[in-house]
C-alpha positions, 0 to 999 in steps of 0.5 A: 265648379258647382255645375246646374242641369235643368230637366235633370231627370230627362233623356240628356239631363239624366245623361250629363248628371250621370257622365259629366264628372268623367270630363270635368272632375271635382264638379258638383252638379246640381240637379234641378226637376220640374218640381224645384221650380217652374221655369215659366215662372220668371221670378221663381227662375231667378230665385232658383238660379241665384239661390244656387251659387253655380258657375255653369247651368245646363238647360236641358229643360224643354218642350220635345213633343213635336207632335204634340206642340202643333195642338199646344203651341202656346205651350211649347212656345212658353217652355222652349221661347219664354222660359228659355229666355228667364233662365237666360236673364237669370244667368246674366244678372248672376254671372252664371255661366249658361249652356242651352241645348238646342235642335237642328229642327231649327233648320227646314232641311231643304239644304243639301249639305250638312248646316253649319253654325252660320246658316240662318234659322229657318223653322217649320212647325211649332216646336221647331218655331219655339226652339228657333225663338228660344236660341233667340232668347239666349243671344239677345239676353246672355251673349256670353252663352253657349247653344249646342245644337244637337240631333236624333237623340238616344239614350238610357234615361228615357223614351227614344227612337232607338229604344223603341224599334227595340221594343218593337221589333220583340212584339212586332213582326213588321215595321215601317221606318221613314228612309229619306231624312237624313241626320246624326244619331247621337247617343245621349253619354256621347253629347254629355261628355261634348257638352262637358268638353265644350265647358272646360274650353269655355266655348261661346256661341252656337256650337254643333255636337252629334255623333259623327256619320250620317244616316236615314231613320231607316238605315238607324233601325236596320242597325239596331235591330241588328245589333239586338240579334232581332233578324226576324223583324220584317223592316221595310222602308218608307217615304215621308208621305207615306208615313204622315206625321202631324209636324212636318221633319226637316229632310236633312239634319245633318250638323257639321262639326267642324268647329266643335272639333276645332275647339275640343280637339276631340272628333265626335265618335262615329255613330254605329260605335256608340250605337253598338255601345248603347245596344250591346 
């Protein structure tokens, strides 16, 4: 299996270029950086993709500055909409095999249970706008893909939540985490591997993976800092209002993976474990 990985160098792209052998072994995996191709470049995507002779190609090339994509709108919706959608009609005319890695910021979070693969879309912001239209992208132009929709990504291979209460917590003495949005923690190894299990099952469609368990942002800093022996850091926790970000977040990400289950027969890894993993 000749396997491609778009943002190859990013948190998840590293991730699955590093442990995707450990579940699909024998694959070649075909690494592709922002400098082998601009994806907003139709033409340049679809001489990319059928150059490569691959049988599965994993887009993890995105737009992810939340923030940020409320001043560059346009931007976020060119890399995580359009572009999305030239690798999704690349794949289509070649015979490619695509996995799209998508968010739960798809969702607003006014719901109070976990999201099912069944909910409707309902995006607040831009990024969040973007990433909605991009599983769009994919539906409409290769039916026979597979979106993961994941959360709260951590990781070895780039910046992080969790990597940077770390760090702060051995500069700082004080911190302030938002304690009323509630999702999974998911280290990046983990989902590869889900990702990788989800392919050798030749699964179709929208599928959920996380790391099992739920928890605040502050109750995942609490548990770092704890893990990394930093007890003298002062955490306090702190609503939504009162720490204002310029894009608003959904309150509830939460992801039930009750068919991911089903179709792997694996049961996603409780999110302390890989915490604990990834700390110590």
């Amino acid at each position: 299996m000749r396997l491609g990985v778009t943002g190859a160098k990013g948190l998840l792209g590293s991730a699955i270029v590093r442990c995707i052998n450990n579940v699909l072994p024998g694959a070649t995996v075909v690494p592709f950086i922002k400098s082998d191709f601009d994806i907003t470049d139709k033409d340049a995507v679809y001489k990319a993709v059928s150059g490569a002779d691959l049988d599965v190609l994993i887009n993890c090339a995105a737009y992810s500055a939340v923030d940020k994509a409320e001043r560059e709108a346009d931007l976020a919706y060119a890399v995580n909409a359009t572009a999305t959608g030239h690798i999704a009609g690349a794949c289509a005319s070649t015979g490619v095999k695509l996995v799209h890695i998508s968010s739960d910021y798809v969702f607003d979070g006014a719901k109070k249970e976990p999201y099912t693969e069944d909910d409707p879309p309902c995006p607040i912001g831009a990024y969040a706008r973007s990433k909605a239209d991009g599983e769009k992208e994919v539906l409409s132009k290769c039916p026979g893909a597979l979106i993961i929709r994941s959360a709260w990504l951590y990781g070895h291979d780039g910046p992080n939540f969790v990597a940077t209460i770390l760090e702060k917590g051995k500069s700082a003495g004080k911190l302030n985490v938002v304690n009323d949005q509630i999702g999974s923690p998911t280290y990046t190894d983990d989902l590869a591997l889900a990702i990788g299990r989800l392919i050798e099952k030749k699964a179709t469609g929208i599928v959920n993976a996380v790391n099992s368990g739920y928890c605040s942002w502050y109750d995942l800093a609490v548990e770092a800092l704890n893990l990394a022996r930093l007890d003298n850091v002062k955490i306090s926790p702190v609503s939504s209002e009162e720490y204002k970000t310029l894009a608003a977040r959904p309150k509830n990400s939460q992801l039930d993976t009750s068919l991911y289950e089903r179709i792997t027969g694996a049961p996603p890894r409780h999110w302390r474990s890989a915490l604990k993993e990834f700390v110590i």
